[in-house]
TORVEXMAR-529547 format. One record per residue (C-alpha): x, y, z. Coordinates in steps of 0.2 Angstrom, whole numbers, plus 5000, padded with zeros to 4 digits. Example, Ala and Ser with C-alpha at 12.3 -4.5 7.8 and 13.67 -1.06 7.14 Angstrom:
<sites>
506249785039
506849955036
</sites>
This chain:
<sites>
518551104900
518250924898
519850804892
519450654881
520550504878
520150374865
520850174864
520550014858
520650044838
521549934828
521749824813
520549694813
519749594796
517949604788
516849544798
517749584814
517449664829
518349794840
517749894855
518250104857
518250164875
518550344879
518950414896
518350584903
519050674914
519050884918
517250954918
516150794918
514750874929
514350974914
514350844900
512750814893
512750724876
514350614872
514650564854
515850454842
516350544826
517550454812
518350554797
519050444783
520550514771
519850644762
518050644769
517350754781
517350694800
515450604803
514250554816
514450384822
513350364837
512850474849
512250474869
511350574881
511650594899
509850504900
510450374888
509450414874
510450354858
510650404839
511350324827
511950364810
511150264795
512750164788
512750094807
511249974802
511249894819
513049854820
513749974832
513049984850
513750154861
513550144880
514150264894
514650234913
514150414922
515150354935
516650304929
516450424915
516750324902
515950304884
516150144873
515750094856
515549904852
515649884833
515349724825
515349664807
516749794802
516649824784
518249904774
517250054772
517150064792
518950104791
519150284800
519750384813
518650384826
518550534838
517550554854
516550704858
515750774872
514450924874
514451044887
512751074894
513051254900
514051304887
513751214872
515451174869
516051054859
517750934867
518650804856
519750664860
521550614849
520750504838
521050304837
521050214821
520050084816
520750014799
519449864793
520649764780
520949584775
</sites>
């Protein structure tokens, strides 16, 4: 089982910026594809970005080239830089991690990122 801690959300204003980090700690060998998800008050939890173990990314449209994920194997840790924060951005955002021999699916608490003037 792999453990997940999310930081760095907060309250920050249009236009804005603010970095997620999430710490991994428990199975890591097996982790193949890490992830940011977000679920806004009555909407269903969405892709953000997402990165494999060979850092091959994927990012959701609404992104548009404002989010940038990155991932330290070593010190098993995934980050999410998001710039030009929009209201809309406001969320909580969860980290994910796959397990490559199971398939499993591990989530983190959630941080959230509120994008308000």
């Amino acid at each position: 089982q792999v453990q997940l801690v999310e930081s760095g959300g907060g309250l920050v204003q249009p236009g804005g910026s603010l970095r997620l980090s999430c710490a991994a700690s428990g199975r890591i060998f097996s982790i193949r594809t890490m992830g940011w998800y977000r679920q806004a008050p009555g909407k269903q939890r969405e892709l953000v970005a997402a990165i494999t173990s060979g850092i091959s990314t994927n990012y959701a449209d609404f992104v548009g080239g404002r989010f940038t994920i990155s991932r330290d194997i070593v010190k098993n840790t995934l980050w999410l830089q998001m710039n030009s924060l929009k209201p809309e951005d406001t969320a909580v955002y969860y980290c994910n991690a796959v397990d490559s021999f199971t398939g499993l699916s591990s989530w983190g608490q959630g941080t959230q990122v509120t994008v308000s003037s």
